[in-house]
RODO-2510 file (C-alpha; in nm, 4 decimals, decimal comma):
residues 368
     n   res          X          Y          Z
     1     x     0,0000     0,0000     0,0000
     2     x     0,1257     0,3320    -0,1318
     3     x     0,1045     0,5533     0,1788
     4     x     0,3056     0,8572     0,0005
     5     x     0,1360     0,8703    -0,3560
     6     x    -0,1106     1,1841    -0,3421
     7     x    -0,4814     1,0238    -0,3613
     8     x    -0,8055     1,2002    -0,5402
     9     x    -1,0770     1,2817    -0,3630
    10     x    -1,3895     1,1399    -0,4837
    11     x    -1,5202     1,3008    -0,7643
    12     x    -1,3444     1,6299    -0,7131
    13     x    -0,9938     1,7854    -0,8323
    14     x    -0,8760     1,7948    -0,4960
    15     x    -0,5851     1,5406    -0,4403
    16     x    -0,3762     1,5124    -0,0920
    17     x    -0,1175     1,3418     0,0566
    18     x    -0,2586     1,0166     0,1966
    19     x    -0,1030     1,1604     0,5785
    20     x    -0,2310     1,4576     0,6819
    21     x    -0,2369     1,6280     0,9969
    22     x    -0,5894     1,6646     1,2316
    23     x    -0,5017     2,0862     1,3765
    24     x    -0,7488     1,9911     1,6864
    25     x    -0,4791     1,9262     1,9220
    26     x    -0,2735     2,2475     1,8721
    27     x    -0,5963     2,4515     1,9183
    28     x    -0,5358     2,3530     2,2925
    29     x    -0,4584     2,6262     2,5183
    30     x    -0,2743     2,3475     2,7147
    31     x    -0,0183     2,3329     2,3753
    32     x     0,2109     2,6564     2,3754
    33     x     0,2437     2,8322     2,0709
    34     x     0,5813     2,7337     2,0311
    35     x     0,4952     2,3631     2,1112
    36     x     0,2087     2,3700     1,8004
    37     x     0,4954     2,5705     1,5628
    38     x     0,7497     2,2908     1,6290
    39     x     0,5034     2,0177     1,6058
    40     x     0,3088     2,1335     1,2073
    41     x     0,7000     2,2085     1,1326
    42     x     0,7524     1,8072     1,2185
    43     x     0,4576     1,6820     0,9864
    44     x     0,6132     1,9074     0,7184
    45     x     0,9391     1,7691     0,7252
    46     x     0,7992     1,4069     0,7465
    47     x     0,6393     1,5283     0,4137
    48     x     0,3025     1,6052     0,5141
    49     x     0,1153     1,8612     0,2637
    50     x    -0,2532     1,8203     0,3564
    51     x    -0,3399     1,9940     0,7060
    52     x    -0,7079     1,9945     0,8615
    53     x    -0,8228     2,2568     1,1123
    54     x    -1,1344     2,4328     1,2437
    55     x    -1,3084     2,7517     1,3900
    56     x    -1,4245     2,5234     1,6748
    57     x    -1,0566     2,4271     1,7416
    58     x    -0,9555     2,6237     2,0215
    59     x    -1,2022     2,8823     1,9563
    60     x    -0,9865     2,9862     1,6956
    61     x    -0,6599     2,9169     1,8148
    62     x    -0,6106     2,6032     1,5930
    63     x    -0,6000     2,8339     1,2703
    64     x    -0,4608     3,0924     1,4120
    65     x    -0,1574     2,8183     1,4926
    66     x    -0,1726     2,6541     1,1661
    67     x    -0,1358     2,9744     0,9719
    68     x     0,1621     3,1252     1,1674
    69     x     0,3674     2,7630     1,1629
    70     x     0,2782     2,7106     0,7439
    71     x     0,4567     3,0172     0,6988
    72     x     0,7557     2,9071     0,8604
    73     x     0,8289     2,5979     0,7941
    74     x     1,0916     2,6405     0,5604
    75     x     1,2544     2,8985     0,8010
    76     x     1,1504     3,2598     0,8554
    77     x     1,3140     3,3540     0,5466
    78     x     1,1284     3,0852     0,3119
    79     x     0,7916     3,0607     0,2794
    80     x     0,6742     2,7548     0,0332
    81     x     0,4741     2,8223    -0,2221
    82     x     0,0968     2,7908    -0,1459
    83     x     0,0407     2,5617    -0,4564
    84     x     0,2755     2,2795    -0,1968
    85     x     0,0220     2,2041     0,0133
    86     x    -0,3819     2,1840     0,0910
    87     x    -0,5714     2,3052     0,3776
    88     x    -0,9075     2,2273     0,4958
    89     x    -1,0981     2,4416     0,7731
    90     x    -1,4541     2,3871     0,8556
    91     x    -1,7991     2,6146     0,8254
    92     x    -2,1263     2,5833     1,0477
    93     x    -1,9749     2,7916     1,3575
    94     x    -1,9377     3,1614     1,3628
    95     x    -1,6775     3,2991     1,6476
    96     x    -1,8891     3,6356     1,7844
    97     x    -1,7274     3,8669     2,0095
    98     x    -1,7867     3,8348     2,4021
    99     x    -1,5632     4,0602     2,5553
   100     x    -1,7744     4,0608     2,9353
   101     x    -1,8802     3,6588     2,9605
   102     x    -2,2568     3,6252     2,9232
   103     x    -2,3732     3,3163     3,0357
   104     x    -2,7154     3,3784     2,8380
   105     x    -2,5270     3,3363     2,4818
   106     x    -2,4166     2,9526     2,6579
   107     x    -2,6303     2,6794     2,5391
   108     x    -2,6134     2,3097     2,5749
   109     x    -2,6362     1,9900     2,3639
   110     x    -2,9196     1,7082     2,4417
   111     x    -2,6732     1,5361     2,6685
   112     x    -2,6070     1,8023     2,8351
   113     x    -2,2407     1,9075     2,6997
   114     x    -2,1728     2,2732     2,6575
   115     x    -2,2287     2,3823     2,3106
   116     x    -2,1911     2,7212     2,2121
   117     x    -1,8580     2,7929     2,4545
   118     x    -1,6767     3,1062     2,4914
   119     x    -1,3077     3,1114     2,5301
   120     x    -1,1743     3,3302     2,8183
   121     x    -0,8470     3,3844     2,6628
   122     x    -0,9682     3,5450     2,3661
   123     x    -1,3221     3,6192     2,4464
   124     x    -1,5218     3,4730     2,1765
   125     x    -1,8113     3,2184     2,1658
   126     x    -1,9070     2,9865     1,9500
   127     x    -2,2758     3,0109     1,7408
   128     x    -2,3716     2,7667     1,5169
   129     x    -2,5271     2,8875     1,1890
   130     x    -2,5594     2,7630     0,8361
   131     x    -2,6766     2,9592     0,6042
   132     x    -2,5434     3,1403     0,2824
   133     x    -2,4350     3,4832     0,4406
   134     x    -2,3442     3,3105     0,7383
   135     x    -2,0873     3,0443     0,5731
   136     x    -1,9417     3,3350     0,3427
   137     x    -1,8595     3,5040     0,6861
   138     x    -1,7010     3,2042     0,8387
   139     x    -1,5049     3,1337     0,5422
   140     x    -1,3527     3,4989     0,5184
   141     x    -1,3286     3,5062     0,8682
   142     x    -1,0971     3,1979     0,8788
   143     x    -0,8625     3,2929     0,5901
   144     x    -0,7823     3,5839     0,8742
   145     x    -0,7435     3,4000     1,1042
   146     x    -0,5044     3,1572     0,8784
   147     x    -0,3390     3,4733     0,7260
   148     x    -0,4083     3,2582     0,3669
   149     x    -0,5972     3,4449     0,0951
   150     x    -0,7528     3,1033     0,0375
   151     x    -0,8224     2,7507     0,1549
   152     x    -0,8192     2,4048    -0,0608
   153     x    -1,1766     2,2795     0,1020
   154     x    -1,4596     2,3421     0,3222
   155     x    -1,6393     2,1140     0,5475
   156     x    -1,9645     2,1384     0,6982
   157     x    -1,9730     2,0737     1,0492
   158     x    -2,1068     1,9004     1,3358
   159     x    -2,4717     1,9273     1,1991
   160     x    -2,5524     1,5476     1,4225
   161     x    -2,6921     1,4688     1,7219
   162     x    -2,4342     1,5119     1,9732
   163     x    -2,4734     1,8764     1,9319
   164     x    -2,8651     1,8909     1,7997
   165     x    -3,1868     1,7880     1,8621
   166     x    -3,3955     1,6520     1,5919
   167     x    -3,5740     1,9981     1,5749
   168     x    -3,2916     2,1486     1,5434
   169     x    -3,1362     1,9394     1,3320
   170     x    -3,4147     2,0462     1,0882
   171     x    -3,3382     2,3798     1,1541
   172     x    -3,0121     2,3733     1,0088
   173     x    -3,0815     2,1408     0,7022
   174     x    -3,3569     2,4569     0,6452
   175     x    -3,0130     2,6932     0,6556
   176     x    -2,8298     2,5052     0,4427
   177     x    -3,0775     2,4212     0,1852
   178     x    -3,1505     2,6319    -0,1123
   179     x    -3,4228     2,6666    -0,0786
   180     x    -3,3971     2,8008     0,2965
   181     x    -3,0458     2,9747     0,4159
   182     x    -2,8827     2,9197     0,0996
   183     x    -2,5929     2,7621     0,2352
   184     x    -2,5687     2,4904     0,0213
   185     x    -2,5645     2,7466    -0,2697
   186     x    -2,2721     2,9446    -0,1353
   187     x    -2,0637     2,6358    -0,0991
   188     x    -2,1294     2,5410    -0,4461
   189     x    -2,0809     2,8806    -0,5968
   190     x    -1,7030     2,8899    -0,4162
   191     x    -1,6442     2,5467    -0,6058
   192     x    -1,7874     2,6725    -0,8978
   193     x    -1,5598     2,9995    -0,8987
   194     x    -1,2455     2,8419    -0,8313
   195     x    -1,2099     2,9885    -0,4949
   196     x    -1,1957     2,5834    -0,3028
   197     x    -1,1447     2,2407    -0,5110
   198     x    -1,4124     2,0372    -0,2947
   199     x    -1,6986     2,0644    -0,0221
   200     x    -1,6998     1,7949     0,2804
   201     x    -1,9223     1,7000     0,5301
   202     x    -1,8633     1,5806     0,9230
   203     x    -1,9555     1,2483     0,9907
   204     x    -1,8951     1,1843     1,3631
   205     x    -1,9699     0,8705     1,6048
   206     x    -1,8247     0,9648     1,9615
   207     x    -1,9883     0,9536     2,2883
   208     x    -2,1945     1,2595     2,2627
   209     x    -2,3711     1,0970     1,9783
   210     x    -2,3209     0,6904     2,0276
   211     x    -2,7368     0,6525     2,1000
   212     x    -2,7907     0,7722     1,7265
   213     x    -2,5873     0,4935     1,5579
   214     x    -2,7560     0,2505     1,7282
   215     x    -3,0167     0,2392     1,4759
   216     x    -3,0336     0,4651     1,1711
   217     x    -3,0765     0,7919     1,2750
   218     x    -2,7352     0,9144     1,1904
   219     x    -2,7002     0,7879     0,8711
   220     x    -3,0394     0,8564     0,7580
   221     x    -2,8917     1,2365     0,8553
   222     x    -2,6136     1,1901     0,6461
   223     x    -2,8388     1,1163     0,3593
   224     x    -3,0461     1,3971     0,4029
   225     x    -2,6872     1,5996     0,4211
   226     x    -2,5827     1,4864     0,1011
   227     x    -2,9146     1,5545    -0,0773
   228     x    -2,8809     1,9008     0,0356
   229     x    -2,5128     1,9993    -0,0641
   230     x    -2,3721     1,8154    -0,3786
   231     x    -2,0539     1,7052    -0,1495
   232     x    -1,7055     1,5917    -0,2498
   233     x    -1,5863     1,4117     0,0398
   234     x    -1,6974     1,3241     0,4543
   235     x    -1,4446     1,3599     0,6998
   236     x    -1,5183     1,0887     0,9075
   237     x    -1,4285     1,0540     1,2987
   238     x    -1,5083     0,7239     1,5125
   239     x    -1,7158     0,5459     1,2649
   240     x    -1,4581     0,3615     1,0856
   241     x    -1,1507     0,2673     1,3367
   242     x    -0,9948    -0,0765     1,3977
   243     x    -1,2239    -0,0661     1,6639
   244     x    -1,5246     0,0376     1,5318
   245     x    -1,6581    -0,0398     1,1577
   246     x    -2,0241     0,0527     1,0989
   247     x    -1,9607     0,3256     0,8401
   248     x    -1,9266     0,0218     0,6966
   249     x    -2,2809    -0,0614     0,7020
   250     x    -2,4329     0,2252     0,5091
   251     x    -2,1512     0,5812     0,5297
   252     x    -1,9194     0,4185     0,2774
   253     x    -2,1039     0,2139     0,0498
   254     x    -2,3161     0,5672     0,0258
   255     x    -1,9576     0,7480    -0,0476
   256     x    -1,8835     0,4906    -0,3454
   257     x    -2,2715     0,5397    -0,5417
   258     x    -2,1844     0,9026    -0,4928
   259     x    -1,8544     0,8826    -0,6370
   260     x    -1,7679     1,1200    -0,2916
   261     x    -1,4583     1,0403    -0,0927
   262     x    -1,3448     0,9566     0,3131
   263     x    -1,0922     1,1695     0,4899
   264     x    -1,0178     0,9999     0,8371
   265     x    -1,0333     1,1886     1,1606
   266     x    -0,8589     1,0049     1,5025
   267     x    -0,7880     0,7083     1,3640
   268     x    -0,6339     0,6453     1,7029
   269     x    -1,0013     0,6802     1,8194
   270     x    -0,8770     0,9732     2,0743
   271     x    -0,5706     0,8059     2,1682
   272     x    -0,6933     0,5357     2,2738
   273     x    -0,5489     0,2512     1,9923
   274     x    -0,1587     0,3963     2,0785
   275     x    -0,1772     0,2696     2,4135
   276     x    -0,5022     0,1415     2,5610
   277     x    -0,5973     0,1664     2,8952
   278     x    -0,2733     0,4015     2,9532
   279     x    -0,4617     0,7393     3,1204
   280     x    -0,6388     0,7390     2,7808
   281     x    -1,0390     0,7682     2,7182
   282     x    -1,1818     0,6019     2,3606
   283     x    -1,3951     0,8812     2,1637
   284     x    -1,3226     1,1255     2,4557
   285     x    -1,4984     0,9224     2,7349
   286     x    -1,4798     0,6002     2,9549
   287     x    -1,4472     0,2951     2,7248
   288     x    -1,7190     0,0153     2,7132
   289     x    -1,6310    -0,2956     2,8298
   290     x    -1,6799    -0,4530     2,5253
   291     x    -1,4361    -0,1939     2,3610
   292     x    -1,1772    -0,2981     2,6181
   293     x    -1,2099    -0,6351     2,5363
   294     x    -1,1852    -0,6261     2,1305
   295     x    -0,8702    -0,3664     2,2859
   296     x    -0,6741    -0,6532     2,4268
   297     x    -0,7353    -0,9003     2,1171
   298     x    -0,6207    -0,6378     1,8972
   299     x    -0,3566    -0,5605     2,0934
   300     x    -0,2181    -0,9547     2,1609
   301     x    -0,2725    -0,9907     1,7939
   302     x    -0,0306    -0,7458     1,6734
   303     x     0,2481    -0,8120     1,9440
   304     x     0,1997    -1,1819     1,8116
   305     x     0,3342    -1,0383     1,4597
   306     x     0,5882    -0,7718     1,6720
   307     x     0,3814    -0,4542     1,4893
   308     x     0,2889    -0,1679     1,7013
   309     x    -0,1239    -0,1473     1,7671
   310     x    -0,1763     0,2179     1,6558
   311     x     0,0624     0,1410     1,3149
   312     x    -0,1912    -0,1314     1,2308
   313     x    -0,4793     0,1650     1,3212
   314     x    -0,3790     0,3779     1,0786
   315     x    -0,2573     0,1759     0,8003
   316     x    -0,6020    -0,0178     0,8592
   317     x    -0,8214     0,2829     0,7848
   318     x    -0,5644     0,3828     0,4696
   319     x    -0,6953     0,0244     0,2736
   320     x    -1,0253     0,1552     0,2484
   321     x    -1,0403     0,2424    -0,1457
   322     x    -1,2677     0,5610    -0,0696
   323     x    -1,0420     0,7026     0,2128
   324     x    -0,8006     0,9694     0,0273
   325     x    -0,6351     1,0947     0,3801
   326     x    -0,5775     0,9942     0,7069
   327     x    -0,5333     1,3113     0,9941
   328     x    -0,3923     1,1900     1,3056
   329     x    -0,3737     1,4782     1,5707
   330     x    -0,0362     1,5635     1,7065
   331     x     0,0242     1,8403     1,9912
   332     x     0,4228     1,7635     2,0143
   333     x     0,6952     1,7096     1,7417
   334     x     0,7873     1,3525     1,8474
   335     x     0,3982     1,2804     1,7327
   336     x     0,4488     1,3933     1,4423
   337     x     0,7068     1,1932     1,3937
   338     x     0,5713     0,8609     1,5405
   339     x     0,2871     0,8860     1,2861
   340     x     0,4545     0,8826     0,9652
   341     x     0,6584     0,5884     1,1357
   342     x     0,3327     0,3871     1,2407
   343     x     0,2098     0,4883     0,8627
   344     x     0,5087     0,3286     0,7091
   345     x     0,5464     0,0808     0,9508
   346     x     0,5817    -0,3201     0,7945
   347     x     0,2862    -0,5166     0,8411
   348     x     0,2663    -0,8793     0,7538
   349     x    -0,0484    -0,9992     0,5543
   350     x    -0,0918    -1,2853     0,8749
   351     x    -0,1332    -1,0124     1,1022
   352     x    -0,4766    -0,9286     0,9253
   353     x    -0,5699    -1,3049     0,8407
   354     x    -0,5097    -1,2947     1,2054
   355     x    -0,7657    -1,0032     1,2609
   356     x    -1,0573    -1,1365     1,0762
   357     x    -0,9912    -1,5497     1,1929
   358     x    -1,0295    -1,4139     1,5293
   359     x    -1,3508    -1,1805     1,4116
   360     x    -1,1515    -0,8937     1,5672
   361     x    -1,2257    -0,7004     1,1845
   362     x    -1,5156    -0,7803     0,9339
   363     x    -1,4359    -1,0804     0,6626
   364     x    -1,5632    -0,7840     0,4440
   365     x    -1,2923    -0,4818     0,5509
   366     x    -1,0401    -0,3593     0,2862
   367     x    -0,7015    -0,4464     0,4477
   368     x    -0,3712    -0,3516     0,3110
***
């Protein structure tokens, strides 16, 4: 498997290197500045060229990051050329000035989670809105915060129900429809103009939202998604893991009869598949047992073959013939690092015989 050759992205122009980097991490306040410089600076010089980020990142900080250490990776005195690499930020969530904290502006998700949060470094708050004047905002908005006069892609996101209800859910389909907000126009005019190659879509499964896989509710969302914006790509996070496979059921086979490609968020499934059980939560909370179970087959599987568990994570998710990019998080240089060594790591075929005789994968899961 050809982890280095750039891949296409579904039916779009947009192609990227099959290891990119996920910005979350560095939009930590807990990450210095310095810290998230070094660490994009590390991905670069593994030859990473595709980097992901957000508005919802750090309230800002993870662009904001990601802008200042793409112009110096080369060294404060070269600057690549922008053509050398992609970047993908994210639309749905406006950053509104707060400057005195009003609790009143902070809403909640059905679980209970805090949804529209305000940073106290840098005073602004999170609102989620979708429609055409709304995502032109956000867009221009985070090309200042990048300091780039452009981005490669857009992605909708977190439109599911770990941040919604179902009435609201509604609501924002209504935004983004034509026929409603006009979102879904706006992202297609930018395509159409030249100003980004390809339009995504979030796809999540994490705890916030586990109850809606269960049955179909959160693909029958995605559907609805996709027959409201005429999307390139999802960027999917938790559904399709070594641990966890059910975008297999309907997400993917839906990608291929829409000729619309996969970009992999935390493949490590939050950290978890690098060293389970090690001060680590799976999908940002407290791991079913059952998880911690399939954990230590997995895990006695690949020391059987002497392969680290998180190499055989990421290369796992790379097989997939719809997934153009992988973007492991990082929030030190060494991380960096260690993922485009798990990525190119050697991994004999036995090892995934291994996985699917002991029904640890689906018979039915591209492997490499």
């Amino acid at each position: 498997m050809d982890v280095d050759r750039p891949r296409k992205v579904g039916k779009s122009e947009l192609t990227l290197t099959p290891l990119g980097f996920g910005g979350g991490t560095i939009g930590s306040p807990a990450v210095s500045n310095a810290d998230s410089e070094a660490t994009v600076a590390s991905a670069w010089a593994t030859g990473v060229r595709f980097y992901d980020t957000a508005p919802w990142y750090g309230v800002g900080r993870s662009e904001r990051r990601l802008g200042m250490a793409l112009a110096g990776v080369d060294g404060p005195e070269a600057t690549p050329p922008r053509e050398s690499y992609r970047i993908n930020t994210k639309v749905g969530k406006s950053l509104l000035p707060e400057p005195t904290r009003d609790d009143r502006n902070k809403t909640f998700s059905p679980g209970g989670h805090p949804k529209t949060v305000r940073d106290p470094l840098s005073g602004f708050r999170v609102n989620f809105n979708y429609t055409g004047d709304r995502i032109a905002a956000q867009h221009y908005d985070s090309l200042q915060r990048l300091g780039h006069s452009r981005v490669d892609s857009l992605t909708i996101h977190d439109i599911d129900y770990g941040y919604h209800s179902a009435e609201e859910i509604d609501g924002h389909l209504r935004e983004l429809s034509r026929q409603g907000g006009g979102g879904a126009k706006v992202l297609e005019d930018l395509r159409a103009d030249g100003v980004i190659a390809a339009i995504g879509c979030g796809c999540n499964l994490e705890s916030r939202n586990a109850a809606s896989w269960d049955g179909s509710e959160h693909e029958d969302l995605i559907e609805r998604l996709c027959d409201t914006v005429d999307l390139d790509f999802l960027v999917v996070a938790g559904g399709y893991t070594l641990l966890e496979t059910r975008a297999l059921r309907r997400v993917l086979p839906l990608c291929e009869a829409r000729n619309m490609g996969v970009i992999i968020a935390a493949p490590y499934a939050s950290g978890w598949l690098v060293a389970p059980g090690q001060n680590t939560t799976y999908m940002y909370a407290e791991p079913p047992a059952e998880i911690v179970t399939r954990s230590n087959g997995l895990q006695a599987v690949c020391e059987r073959h002497d392969v680290p568990l998180a190499a055989a994570a990421i290369q796992f998710v790379l097989a997939h013939p719809r997934v153009a990019a992988v973007i492991p998080g990082a929030k030190h240089p060494a991380e960096a690092a260690a993922n485009h060594v798990l990525a190119h790591q050697p991994i004999p075929a036995a090892l995934w015989a291994d996985l699917k005789t002991d029904g640890l994968i689906p018979d039915d899961a591209p492997t490499p």
